[in-house]
GUBANU-11001 format. One record per residue (C-alpha): chain; residue in one letter; x, y, z. Coordinates in steps of 0.05 Angstrom, whole numbers, plus 5000, padded with zeros to 4 digits. Example, Ala and Ser with C-alpha at 12.3 -4.5 7.8 and 13.67 -1.06 7.14 Angstrom:
residues 2
node unit=A code=a px=5246 py=4910 pz=5156
node unit=A code=s px=5273 py=4979 pz=5143
***
This chain:
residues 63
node unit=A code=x px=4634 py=8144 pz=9465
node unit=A code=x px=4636 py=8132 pz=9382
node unit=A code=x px=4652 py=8186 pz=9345
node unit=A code=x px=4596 py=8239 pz=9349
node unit=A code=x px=4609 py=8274 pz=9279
node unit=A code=x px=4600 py=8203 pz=9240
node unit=A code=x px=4534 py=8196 pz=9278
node unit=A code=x px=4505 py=8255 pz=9257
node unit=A code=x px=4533 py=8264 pz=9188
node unit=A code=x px=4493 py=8197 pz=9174
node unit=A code=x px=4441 py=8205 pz=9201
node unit=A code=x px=4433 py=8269 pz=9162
node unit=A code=x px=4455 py=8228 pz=9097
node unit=A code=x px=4399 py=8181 pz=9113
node unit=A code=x px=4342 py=8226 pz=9110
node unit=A code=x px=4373 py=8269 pz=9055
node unit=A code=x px=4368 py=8197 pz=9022
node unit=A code=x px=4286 py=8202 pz=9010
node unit=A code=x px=4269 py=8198 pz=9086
node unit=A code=x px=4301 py=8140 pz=9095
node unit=A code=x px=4280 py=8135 pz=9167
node unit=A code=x px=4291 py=8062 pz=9176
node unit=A code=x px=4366 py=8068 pz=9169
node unit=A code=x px=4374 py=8135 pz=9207
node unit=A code=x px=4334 py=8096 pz=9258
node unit=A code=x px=4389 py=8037 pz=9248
node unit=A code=x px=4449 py=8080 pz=9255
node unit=A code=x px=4427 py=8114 pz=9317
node unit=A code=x px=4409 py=8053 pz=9351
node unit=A code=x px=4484 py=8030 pz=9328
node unit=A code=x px=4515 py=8090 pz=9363
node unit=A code=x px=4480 py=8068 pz=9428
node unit=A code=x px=4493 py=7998 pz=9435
node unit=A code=x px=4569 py=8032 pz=9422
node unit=A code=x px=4558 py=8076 pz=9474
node unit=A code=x px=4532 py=8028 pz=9525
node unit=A code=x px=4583 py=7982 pz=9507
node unit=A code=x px=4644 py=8031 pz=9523
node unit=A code=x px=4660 py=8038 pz=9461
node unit=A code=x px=4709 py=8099 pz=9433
node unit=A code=x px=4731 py=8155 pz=9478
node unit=A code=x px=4689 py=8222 pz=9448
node unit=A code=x px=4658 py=8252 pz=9505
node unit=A code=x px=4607 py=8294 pz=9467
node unit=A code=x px=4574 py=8227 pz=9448
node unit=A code=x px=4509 py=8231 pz=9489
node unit=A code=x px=4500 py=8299 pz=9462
node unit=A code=x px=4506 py=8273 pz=9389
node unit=A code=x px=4453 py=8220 pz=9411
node unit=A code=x px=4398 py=8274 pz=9435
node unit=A code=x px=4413 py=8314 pz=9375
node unit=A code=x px=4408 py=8260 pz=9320
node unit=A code=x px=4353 py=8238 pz=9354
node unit=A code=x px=4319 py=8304 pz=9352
node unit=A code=x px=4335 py=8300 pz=9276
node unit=A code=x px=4275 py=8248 pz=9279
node unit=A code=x px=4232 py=8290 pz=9325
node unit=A code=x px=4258 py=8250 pz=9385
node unit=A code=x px=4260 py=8292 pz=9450
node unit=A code=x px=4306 py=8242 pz=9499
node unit=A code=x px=4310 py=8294 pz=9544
node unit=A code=x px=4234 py=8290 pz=9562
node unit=A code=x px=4248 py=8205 pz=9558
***
């Protein structure tokens, strides 16, 4: 998958940026369409997904 280190380094930078939850939001959803699209080769990719997304208070595991 996309490089899992980008993901959550901004999605960290967007909330540090006043909450900004609408582009955290944004660049996660990026990431997946990556992901679902083949895109990249890092395998610890889905993990970066459920952990940015916990970053929002997103359980995927219970999804």
């Amino acid at each position: 998958g996309p490089d899992s280190e980008t993901l959550l380094s901004q999605v960290r930078e967007a909330i540090d940026d006043d909450l900004n939850l609408p582009k955290a939001c944004e660049i996660i959803d990026d990431f997946a369409v990556k992901m679902i699209e083949g895109s990249g080769n890092d395998s610890d990719a889905k993990t970066a997904l459920t952990k940015a997304a916990e970053l929002l208070g997103v359980d995927l595991n219970s999804v």
